[in-house]
C-alpha positions as CSV (number, residue, x, y, z in Angstrom):
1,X,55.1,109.3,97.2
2,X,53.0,110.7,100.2
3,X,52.0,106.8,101.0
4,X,56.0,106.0,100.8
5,X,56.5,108.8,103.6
6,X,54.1,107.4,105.8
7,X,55.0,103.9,105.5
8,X,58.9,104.8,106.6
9,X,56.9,107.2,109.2
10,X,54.9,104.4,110.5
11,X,58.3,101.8,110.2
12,X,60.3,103.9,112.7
13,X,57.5,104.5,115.1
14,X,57.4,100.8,115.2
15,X,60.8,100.5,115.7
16,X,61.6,98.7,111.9
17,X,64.1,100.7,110.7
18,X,65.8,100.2,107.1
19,X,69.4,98.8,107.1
20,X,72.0,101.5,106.5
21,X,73.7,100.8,102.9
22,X,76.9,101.7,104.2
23,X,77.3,99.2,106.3
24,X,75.6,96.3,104.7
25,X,78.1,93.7,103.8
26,X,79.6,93.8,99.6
27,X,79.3,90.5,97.9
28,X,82.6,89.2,98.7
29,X,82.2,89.3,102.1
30,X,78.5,87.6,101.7
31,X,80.1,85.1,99.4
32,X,83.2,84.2,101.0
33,X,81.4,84.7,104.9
34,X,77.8,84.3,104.4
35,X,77.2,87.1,105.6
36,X,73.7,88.8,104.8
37,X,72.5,92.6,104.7
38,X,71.0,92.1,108.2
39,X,74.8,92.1,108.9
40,X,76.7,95.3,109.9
41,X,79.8,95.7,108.8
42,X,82.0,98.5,109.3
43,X,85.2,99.6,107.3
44,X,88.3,101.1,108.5
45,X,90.5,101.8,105.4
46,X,94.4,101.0,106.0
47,X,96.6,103.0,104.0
48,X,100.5,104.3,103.9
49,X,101.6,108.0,104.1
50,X,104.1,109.4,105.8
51,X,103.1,106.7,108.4
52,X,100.9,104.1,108.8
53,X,97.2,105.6,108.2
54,X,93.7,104.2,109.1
55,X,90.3,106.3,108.3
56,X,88.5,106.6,110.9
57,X,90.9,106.2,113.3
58,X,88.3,105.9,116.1
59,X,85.4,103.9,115.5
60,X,82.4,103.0,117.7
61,X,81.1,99.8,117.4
62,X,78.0,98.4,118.7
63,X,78.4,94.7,119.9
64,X,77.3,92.0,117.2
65,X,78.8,94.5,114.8
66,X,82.0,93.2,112.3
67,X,84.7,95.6,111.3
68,X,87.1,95.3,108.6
69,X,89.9,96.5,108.0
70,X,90.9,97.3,103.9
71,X,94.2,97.8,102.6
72,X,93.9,100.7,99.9
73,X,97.0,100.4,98.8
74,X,99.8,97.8,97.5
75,X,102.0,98.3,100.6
76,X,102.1,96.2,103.5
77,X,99.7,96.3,106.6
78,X,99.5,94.8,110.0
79,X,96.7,95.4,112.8
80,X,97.5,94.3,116.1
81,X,95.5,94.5,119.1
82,X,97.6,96.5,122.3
83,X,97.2,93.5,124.4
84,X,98.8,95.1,127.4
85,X,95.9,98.4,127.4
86,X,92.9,96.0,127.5
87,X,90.4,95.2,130.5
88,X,91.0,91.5,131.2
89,X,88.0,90.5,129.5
90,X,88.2,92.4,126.5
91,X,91.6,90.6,126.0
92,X,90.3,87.3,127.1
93,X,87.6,87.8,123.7
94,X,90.4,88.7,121.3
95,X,92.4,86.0,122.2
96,X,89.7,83.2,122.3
97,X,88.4,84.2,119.0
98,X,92.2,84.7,117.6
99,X,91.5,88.0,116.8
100,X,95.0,90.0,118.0
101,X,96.8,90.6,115.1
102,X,95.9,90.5,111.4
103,X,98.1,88.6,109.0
104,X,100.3,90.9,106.7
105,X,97.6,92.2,104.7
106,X,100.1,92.7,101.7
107,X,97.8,93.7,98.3
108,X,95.1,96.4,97.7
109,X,91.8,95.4,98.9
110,X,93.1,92.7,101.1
111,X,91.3,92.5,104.2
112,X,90.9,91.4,107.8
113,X,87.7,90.9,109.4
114,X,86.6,90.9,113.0
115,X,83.6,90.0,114.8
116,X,82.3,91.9,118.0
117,X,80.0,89.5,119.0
118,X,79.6,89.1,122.3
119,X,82.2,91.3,123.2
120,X,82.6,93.3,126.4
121,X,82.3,96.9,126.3
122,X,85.3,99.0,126.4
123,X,88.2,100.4,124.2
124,X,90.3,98.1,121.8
125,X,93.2,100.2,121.0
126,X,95.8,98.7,117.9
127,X,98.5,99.8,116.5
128,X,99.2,99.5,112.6
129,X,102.7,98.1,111.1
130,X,103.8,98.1,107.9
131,X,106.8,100.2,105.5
132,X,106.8,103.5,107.5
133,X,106.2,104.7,110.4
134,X,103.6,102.8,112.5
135,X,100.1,104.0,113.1
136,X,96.9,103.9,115.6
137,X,93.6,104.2,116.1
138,X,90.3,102.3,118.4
139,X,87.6,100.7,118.3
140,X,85.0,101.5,121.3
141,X,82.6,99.0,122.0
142,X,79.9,101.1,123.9
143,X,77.8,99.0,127.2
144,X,74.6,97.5,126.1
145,X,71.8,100.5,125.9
146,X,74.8,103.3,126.0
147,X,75.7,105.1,122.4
């Protein structure tokens, strides 16, 4: 055990570090998106109250980092990006990777993914859709070096 806490020790003076199991990709999404557990994806869980509900509601998100969203429930859910409250370039990314709005996400465990790859730094605010009253939340996307 002593030789196991040196190893890790001597992985994260080295800068190695261990991927974090939370937010290494299930096999569905490296199945269907060969994706791979160097991936980092990161879940935002969609779900209906008394309105339109997504936990977290504010997420930071390193670029190169995917986020998906996950319906938890059988009700319908939409994402969509608020187009009109982004920098020019961070609307410029959604829309050339046709990433604005999610499709009805309309059964439980139905989800819509999203890279952040290459994606300029600032806030993405969306709003959420669906049988009740809507919902919001963010996704920051912090500049290179800045957590």
């Amino acid at each position: 055990m002593r030789a196991s806490v040196l190893g890790c020790s001597l992985l994260a003076l080295i800068g190695c570090q261990a991927p974090d199991p939370e937010l290494i990709p299930d096999e569905r999404l490296q199945a269907e998106l060969g994706l791979t557990a160097k991936d980092r994806v990161h879940t935002i869980e969609l779900r209906t109250e008394l309105g339109e509900l997504a936990q977290p509601d504010s997420l930071d998100l390193p670029s190169g980092d995917l986020v998906q969203f996950v319906s938890m429930d059988w009700l319908v859910h939409e994402v969509r990006f608020e187009l009109d409250s982004l920098g020019t370039e961070a609307r410029r990314f959604l829309e050339s990777t046709g990433q604005e709005a999610s499709p009805p996400l309309l059964q439980r465990d139905a989800r819509f993914v999203l890279t952040f790859e290459n994606a300029p730094p600032g806030r993405y605010p969306y709003r959420l859709a669906g049988n009740r009253d809507g919902g919001r939340g963010v996704i920051v996307v912090p500049p290179p070096g800045g957590r």
